[in-house]
C-alpha positions in Angstrom: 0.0 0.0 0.0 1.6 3.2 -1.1 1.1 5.9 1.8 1.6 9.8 1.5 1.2 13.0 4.2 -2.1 13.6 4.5 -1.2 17.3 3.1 -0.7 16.1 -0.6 -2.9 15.0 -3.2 -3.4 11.8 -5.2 -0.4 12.9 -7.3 1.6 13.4 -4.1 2.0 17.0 -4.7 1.7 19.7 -1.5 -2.3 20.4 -2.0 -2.8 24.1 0.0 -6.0 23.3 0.3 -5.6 20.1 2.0 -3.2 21.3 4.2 -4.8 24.1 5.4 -7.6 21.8 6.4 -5.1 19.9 8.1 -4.1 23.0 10.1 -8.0 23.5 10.8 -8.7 19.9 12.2 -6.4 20.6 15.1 -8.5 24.2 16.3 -11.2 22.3 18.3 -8.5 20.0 20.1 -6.3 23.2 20.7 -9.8 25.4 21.9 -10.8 22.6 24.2 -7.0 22.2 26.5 -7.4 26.4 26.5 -10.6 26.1 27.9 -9.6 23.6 30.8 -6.6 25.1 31.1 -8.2 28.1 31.9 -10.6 26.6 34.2 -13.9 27.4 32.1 -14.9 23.7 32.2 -15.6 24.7 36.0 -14.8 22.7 38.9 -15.3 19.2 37.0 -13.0 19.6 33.7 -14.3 16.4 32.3 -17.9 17.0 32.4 -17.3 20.5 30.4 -14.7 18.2 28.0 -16.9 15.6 27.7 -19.9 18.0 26.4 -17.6 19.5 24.2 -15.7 17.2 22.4 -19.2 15.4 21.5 -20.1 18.8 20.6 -16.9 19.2 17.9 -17.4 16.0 16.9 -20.5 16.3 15.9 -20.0 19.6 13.8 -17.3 18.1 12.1 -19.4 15.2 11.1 -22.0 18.2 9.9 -18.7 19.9 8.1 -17.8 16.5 6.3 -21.8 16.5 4.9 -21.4 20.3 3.9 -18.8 19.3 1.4 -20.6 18.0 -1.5 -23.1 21.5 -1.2 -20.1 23.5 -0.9 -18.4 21.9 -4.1 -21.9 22.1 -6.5 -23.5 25.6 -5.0 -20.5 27.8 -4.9 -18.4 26.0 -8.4 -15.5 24.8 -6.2 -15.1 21.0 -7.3 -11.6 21.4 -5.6 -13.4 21.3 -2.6 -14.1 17.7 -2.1 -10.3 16.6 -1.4 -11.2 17.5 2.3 -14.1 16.0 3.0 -12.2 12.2 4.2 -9.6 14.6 6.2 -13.1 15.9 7.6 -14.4 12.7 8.1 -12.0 11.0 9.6 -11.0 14.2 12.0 -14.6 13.5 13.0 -14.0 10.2 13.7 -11.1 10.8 15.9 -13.2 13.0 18.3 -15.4 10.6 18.5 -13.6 8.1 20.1 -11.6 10.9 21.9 -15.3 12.1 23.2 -15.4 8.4 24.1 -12.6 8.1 26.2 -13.0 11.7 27.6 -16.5 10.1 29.1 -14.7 7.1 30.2 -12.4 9.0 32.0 -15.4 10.9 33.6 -17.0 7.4 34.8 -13.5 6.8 36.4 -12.8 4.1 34.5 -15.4 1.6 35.9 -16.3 -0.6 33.2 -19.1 -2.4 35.1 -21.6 1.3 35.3 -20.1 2.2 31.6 -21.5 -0.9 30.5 -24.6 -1.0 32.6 -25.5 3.2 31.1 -24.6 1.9 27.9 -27.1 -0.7 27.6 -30.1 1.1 29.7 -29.6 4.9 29.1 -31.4 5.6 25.4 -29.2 8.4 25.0 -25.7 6.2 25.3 -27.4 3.5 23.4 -27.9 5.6 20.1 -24.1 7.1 20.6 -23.1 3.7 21.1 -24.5 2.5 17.6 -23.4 6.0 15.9 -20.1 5.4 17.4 -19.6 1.4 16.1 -21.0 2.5 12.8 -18.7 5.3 11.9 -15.6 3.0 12.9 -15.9 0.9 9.1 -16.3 4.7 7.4 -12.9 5.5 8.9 -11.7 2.3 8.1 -12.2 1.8 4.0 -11.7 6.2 4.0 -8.4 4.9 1.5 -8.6 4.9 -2.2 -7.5 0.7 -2.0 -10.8 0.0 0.1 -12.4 1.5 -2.5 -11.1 -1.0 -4.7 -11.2 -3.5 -2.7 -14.9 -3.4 -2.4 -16.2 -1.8 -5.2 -17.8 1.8 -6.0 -21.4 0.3 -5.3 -20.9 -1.2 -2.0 -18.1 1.0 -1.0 -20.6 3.8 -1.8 -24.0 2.3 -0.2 -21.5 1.6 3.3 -20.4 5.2 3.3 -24.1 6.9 2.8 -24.7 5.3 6.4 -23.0 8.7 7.3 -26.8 10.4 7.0 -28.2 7.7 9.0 -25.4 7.7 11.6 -24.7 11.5 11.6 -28.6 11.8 12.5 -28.3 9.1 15.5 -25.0 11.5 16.7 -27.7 14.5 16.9 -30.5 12.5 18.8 -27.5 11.9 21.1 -26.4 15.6 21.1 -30.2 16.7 22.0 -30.7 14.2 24.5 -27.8 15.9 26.4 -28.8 17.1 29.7 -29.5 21.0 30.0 -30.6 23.2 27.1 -28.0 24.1 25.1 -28.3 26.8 22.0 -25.8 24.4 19.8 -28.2 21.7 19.6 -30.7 23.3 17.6 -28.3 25.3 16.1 -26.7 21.8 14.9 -30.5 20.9 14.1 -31.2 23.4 11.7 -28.3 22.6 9.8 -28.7 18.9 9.7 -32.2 19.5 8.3 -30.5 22.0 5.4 -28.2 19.3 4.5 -30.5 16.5 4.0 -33.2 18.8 2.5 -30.2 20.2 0.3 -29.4 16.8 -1.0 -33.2 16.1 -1.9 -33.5 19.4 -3.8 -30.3 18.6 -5.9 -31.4 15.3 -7.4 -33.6 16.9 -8.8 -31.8 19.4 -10.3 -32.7 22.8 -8.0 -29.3 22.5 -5.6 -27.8 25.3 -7.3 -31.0 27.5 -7.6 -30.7 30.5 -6.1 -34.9 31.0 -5.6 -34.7 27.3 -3.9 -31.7 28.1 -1.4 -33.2 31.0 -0.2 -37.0 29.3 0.3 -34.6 26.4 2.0 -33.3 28.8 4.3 -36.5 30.3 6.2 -37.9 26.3 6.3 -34.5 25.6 7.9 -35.4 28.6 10.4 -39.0 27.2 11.2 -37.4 23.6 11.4 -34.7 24.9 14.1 -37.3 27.6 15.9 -40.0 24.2 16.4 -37.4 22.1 17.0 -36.3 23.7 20.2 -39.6 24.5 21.5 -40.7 21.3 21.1 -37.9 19.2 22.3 -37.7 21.7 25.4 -41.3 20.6 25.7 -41.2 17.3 25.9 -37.5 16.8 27.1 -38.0 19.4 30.1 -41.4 20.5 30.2 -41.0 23.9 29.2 -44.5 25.2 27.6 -43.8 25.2 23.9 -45.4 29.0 23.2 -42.6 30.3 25.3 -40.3 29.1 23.8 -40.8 29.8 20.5 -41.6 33.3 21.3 -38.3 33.7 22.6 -36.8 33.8 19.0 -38.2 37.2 18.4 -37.0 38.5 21.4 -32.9 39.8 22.5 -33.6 38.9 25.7 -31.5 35.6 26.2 -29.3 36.4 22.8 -29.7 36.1 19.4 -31.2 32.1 19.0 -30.5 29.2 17.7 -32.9 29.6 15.1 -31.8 32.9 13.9 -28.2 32.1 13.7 -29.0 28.9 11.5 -31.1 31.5 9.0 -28.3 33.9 8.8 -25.8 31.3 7.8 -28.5 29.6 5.3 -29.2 32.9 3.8 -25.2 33.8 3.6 -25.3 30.7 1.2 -27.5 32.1 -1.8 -25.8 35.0 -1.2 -22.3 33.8 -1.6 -23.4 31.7 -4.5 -24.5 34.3 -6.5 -21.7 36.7 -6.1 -19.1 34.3 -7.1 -21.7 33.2 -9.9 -21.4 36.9 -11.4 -17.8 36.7 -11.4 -16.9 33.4 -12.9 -19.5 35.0 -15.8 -17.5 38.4 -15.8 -14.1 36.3 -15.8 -15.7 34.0 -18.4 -16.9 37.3 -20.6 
């Protein structure tokens, strides 16, 4: 098996692209020993690093799924050399988050076992977890060989089905956290994204922008009704909440921003890959 640095393409060339990405994979790791070192995880580091790294990992596995938009809305083909770096990065916090939460436990197998196989919450990281490990394994160019485009391609579109158990795990976290429907919100975008492209509207501007607001509603309902029936918080309320500044700019409204940037983006570099073109 012939193996390169991770920074060079398949011709075994420095890719700046690639490496750059490389550089990027390490931020979250770097951000979360600042954050214990400076004692912002609190009085119990690994609860605050055991939130977080699930936290990372799961936007990375979100990042990995934004590829394939990135590389068709905004005319960057280039773009899909990072998406195993992505993957696999997301991968590697996963089983980091793992250990991190072993740690927490102390190390007792016996109650790691015994949550794992009665907490609903542990049971659906467990399978996300298990299934994402043969992803990282055939990530090579020789498992795809090895296997076959077909079923080298049907194993890796498990990503959807496992990236969506990874958020079920994120929202059943305990506490209300902002990121969750943030993350939310942009799940739904990329699935809905994917259903709008084959059949042939990923790249209209009309349908990114319609895709947008029902990314908002999604993200906005989301949270008032998981807060309902995960904490009992009346659902009104909460929804409400998004048009007020009293608690921060939401969830919801953050996701729209970003969805809306995307149209936006896409049709300024559209009008100048015409002018270059002209």
């Amino acid at each position: 098996m012939y193996l390169t640095w991770p920074w060079n393409d398949r011709a075994g060339k420095l890719s700046p692209l690639k490496l750059v990405t490389f550089v990027i994979m390490f931020l979250p790791a770097i951000w979360l020993i600042y954050q214990v070192e400076a004692g912002n995880f609190g009085r119990v580091p690994l609860a605050g690093l055991t939130y977080w790294s699930g936290v990372w990992a799961t936007a990375l596995l979100l990042a990995a799924l934004a590829v394939t938009p990135a590389a068709k809305i905004f005319f960057w083909p280039q773009a899909v050399i990072m998406r195993r770096m992505i993957g696999v990065t997301a991968l590697v916090y996963t089983i980091a988050h793992l250990f991190i939460y072993f740690a927490l436990r102390f190390w007792d197998f016996g109650s790691i076992g015994n949550e794992m196989i009665t907490r609903l919450t542990l049971i659906i990281a467990t399978i996300s977890m298990i299934g994402l490990l043969p992803l990282g394994a055939t990530s090579f160019d020789a498992a795809v060989k090895w296997m076959g485009t077909q079923k080298w391609q049907r194993l890796h579109n498990t990503i959807y089905f496992l990236t969506a158990l990874a958020m079920i795990h994120f929202l059943l976290s305990p506490g209300i956290y902002p990121p969750q429907y943030l993350m939310t919100g942009m799940f739904f975008w990329l699935m809905a994204w994917r259903y709008f492209d084959k059949r042939g509207h990923g790249n209209n501007l009309r349908t990114l922008v319609l895709l947008a607001i029902a990314t908002w509603f999604v993200a906005a309902l989301s949270e008032a009704g998981w807060v309902w029936a995960y904490h009992g918080f009346e659902p009104g309320w909460t929804f409400s909440n998004n048009f007020k500044m009293t608690f921060g700019m939401s969830a919801a409204w953050k996701v729209l921003t970003i969805a809306l940037a995307i149209p936006v983006v896409a049709y300024l570099r559209n009008a100048r890959r015409q002018e270059t073109v002209e």
